[in-house]
C-alpha positions as a LaTeX table, in Angstrom:
\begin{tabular}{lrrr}
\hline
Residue & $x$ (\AA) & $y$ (\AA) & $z$ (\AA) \\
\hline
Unk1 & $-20.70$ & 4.09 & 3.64 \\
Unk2 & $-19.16$ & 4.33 & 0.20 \\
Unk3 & $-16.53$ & 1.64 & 1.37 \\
Unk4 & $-19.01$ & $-0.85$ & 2.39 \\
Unk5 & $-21.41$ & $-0.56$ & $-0.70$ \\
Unk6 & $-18.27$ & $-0.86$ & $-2.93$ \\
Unk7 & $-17.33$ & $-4.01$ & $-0.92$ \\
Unk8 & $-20.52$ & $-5.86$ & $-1.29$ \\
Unk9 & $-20.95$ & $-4.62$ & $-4.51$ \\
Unk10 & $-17.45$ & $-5.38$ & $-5.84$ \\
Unk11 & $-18.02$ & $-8.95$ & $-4.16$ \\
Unk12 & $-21.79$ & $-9.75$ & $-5.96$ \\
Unk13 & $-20.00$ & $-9.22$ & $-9.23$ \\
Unk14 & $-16.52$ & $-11.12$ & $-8.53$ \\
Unk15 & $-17.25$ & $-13.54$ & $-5.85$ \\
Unk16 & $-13.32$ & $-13.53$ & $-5.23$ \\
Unk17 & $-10.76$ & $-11.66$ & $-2.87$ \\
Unk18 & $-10.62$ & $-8.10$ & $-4.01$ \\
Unk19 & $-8.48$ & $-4.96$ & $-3.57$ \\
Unk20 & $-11.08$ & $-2.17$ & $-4.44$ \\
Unk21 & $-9.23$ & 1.22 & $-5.17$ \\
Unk22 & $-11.75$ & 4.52 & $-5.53$ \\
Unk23 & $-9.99$ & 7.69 & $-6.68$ \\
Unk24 & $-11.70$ & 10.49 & $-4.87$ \\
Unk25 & $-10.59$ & 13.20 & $-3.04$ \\
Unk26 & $-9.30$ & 10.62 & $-0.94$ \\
Unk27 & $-8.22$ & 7.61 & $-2.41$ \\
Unk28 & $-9.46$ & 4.35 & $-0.39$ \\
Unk29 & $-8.70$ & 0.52 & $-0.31$ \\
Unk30 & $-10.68$ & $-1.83$ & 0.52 \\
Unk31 & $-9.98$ & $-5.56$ & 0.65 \\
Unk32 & $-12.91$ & $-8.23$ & 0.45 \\
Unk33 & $-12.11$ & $-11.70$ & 0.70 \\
Unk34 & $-13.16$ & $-14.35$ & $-0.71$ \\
Unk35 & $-16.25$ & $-14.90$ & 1.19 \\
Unk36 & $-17.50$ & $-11.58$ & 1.20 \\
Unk37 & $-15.90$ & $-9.97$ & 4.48 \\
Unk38 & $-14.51$ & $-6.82$ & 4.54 \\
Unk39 & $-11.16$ & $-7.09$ & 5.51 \\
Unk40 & $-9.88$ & $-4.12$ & 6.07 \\
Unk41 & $-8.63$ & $-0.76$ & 4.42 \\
Unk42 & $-6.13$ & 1.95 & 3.59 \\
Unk43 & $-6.48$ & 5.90 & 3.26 \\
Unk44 & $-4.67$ & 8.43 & 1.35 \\
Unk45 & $-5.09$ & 11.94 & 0.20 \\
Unk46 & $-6.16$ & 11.49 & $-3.54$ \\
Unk47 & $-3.93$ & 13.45 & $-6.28$ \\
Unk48 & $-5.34$ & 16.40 & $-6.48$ \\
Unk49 & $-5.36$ & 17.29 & $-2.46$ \\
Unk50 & $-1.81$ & 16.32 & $-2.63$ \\
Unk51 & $-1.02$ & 18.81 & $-4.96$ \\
Unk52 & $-3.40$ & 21.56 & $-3.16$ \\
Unk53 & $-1.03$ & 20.68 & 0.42 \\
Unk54 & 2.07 & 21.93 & $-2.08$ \\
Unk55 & 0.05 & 25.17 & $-2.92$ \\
Unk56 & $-0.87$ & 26.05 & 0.32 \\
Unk57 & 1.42 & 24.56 & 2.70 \\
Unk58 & 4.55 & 26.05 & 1.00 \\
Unk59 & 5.37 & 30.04 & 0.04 \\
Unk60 & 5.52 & 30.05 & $-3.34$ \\
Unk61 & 4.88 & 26.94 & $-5.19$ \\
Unk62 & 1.56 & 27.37 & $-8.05$ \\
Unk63 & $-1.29$ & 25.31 & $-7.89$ \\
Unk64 & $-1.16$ & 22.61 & $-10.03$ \\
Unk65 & $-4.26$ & 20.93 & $-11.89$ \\
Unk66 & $-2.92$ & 16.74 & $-11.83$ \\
Unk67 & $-3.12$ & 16.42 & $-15.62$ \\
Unk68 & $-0.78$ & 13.80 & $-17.03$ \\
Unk69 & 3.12 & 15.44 & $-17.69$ \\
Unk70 & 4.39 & 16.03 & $-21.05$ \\
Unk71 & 8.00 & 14.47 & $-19.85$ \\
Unk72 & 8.85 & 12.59 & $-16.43$ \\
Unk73 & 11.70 & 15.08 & $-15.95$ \\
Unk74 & 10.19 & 18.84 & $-15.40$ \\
Unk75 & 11.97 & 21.70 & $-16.70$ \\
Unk76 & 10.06 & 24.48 & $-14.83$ \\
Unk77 & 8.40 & 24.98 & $-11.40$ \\
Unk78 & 4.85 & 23.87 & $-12.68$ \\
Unk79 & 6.54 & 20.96 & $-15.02$ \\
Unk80 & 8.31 & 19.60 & $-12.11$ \\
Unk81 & 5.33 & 19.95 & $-9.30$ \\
Unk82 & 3.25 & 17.94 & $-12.18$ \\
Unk83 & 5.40 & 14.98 & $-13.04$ \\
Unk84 & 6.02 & 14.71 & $-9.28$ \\
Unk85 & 2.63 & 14.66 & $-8.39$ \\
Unk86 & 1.34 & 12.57 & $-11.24$ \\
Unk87 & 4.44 & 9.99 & $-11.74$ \\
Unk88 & 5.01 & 9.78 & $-7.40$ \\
Unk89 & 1.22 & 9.49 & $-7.19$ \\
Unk90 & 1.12 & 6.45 & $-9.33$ \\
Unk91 & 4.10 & 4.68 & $-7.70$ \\
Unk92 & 2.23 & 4.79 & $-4.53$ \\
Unk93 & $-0.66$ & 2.65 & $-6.21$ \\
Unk94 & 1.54 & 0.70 & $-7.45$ \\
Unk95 & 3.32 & 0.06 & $-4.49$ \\
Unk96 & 0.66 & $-0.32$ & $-1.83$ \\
Unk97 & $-1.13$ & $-2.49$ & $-4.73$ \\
Unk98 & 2.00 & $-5.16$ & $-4.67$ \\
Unk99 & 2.50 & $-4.54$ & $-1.01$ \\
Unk100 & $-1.34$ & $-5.69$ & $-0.37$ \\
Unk101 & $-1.06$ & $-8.62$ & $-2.98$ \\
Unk102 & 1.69 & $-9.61$ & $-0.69$ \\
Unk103 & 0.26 & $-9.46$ & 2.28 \\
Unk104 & $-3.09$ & $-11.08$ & 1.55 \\
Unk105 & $-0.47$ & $-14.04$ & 0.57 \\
Unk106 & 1.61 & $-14.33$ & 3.49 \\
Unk107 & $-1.42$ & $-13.52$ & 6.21 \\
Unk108 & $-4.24$ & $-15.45$ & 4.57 \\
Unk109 & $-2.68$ & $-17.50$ & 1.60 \\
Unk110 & $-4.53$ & $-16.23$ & $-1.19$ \\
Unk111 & $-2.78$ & $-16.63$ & $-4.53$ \\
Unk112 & $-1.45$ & $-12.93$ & $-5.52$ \\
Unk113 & $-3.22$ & $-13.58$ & $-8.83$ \\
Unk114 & $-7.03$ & $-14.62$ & $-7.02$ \\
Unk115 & $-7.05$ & $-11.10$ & $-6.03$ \\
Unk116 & $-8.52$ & $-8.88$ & $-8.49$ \\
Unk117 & $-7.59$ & $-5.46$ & $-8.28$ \\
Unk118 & $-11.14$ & $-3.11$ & $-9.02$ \\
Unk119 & $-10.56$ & 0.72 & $-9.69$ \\
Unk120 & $-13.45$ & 3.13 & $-9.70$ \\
Unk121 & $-13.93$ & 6.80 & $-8.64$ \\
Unk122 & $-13.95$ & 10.13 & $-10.54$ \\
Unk123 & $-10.36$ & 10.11 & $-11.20$ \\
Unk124 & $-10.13$ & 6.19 & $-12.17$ \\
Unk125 & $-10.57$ & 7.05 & $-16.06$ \\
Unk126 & $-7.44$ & 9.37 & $-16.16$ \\
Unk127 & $-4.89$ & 6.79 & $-14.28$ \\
Unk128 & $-6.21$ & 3.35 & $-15.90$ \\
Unk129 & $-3.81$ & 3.71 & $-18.84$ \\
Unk130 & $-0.62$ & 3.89 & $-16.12$ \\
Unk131 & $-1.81$ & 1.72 & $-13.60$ \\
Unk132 & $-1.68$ & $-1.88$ & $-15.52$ \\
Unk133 & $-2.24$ & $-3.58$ & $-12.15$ \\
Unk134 & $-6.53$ & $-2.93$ & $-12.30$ \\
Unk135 & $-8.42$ & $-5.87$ & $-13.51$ \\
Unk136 & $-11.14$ & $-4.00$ & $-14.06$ \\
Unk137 & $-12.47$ & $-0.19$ & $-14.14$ \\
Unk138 & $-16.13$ & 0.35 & $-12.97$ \\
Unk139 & $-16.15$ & 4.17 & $-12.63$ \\
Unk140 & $-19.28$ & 4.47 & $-10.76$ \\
Unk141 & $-19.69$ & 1.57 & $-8.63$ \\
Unk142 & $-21.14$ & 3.52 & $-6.01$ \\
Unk143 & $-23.51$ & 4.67 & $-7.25$ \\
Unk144 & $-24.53$ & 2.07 & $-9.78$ \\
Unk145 & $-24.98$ & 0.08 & $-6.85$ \\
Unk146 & $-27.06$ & 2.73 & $-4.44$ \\
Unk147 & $-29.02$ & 3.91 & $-7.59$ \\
Unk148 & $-30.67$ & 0.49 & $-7.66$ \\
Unk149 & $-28.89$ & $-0.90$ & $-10.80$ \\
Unk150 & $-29.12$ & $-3.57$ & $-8.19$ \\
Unk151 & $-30.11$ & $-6.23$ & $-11.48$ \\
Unk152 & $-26.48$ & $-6.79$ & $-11.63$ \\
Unk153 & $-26.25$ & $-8.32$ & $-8.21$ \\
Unk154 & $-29.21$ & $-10.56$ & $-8.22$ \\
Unk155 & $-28.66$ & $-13.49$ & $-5.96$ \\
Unk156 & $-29.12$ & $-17.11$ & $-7.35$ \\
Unk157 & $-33.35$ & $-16.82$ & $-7.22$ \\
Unk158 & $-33.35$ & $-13.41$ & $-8.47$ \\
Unk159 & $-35.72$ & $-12.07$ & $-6.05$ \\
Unk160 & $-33.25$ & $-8.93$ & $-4.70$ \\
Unk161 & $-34.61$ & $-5.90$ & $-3.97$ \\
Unk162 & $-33.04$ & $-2.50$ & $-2.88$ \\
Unk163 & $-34.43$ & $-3.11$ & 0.57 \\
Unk164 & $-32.74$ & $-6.89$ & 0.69 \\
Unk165 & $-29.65$ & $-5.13$ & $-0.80$ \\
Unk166 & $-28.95$ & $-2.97$ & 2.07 \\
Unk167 & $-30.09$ & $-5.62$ & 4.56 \\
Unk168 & $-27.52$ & $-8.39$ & 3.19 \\
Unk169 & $-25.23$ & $-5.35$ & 3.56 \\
Unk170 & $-25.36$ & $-4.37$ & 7.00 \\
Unk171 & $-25.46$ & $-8.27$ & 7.86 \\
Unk172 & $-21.50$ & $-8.57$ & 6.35 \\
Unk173 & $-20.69$ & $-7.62$ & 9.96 \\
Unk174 & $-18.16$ & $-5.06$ & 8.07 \\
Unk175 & $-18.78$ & $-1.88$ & 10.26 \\
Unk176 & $-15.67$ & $-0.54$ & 11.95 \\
\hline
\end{tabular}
């Protein structure tokens, strides 16, 4: 449900194709176009679950904490798990970012740069400063939205209410 109230919430503020990325313990894109429909999504295990799998899926490698690395290169066990896990996790964003742009362009011929790139999530505030593809950074859009901050997506008469809110949700036909 967190998808879908990003989507429509993302879309009230933009009103333009969107890639919404929300760093939780699973990361998740969603992709809005320009009229409002949800278009569709990726999943992938957020940082720090990646970085559990290595601790507990292997014999002896520590558990790591996904703080940013002191050098790309590590120089120890815990140095190298880090800058792996940080730097690799970041390339993926990157990556499936352009990868998305791209496809939105040759499948429904939006303009790469009409698609505005929204991160949010917990762990949104500690990868803005690598990722320079966000357009903007709403750490809590989730639950500004669902804790009726709904003010901010007011339709043209102003007359929205939380009720109206959920029911102009559910009628985005964006349920799996």
């Amino acid at each position: 449900m967190d998808r879908l109230v990003n989507g429509y919430a993302g879309y009230k503020l933009f009103r333009c194709p969107l890639i919404i990325i929300d760093f939780g313990t699973a990361t998740t894109f969603d992709l809005i176009s320009g009229d409002g429909a949800y278009m569709g999504g990726i999943i992938i295990p957020g940082i720090k679950i990646s970085l559990e799998a290595l601790n507990l899926k292997t014999a002896q490698l520590p558990k790591i904490y996904p703080d940013k690395p002191s050098a790309l290169i590590g120089r120890s066990t815990i140095e190298s798990i880090r800058s792996g896990g940080y730097y690799g996790y970041i390339c993926m964003i990157n990556g499936l970012i352009d990868m998305l742009k791209q496809d939105l362009s040759e499948k429904y011929h939006f303009a790469p740069d009409a698609v505005k790139v929204i991160a949010t999530g917990g762990f949104s505030h500690k990868l803005h400063k690598e990722i320079k593809k966000f357009d903007e950074i709403l750490y809590d859009l989730t639950l500004f939205a669902l804790l009726g901050n709904i003010s901010a997506f007011e339709t043209d008469d102003n007359s929205e209410t939380l009720e109206s809110f959920f029911e102009q949700l559910m009628s985005l036909n964006i349920l799996p």
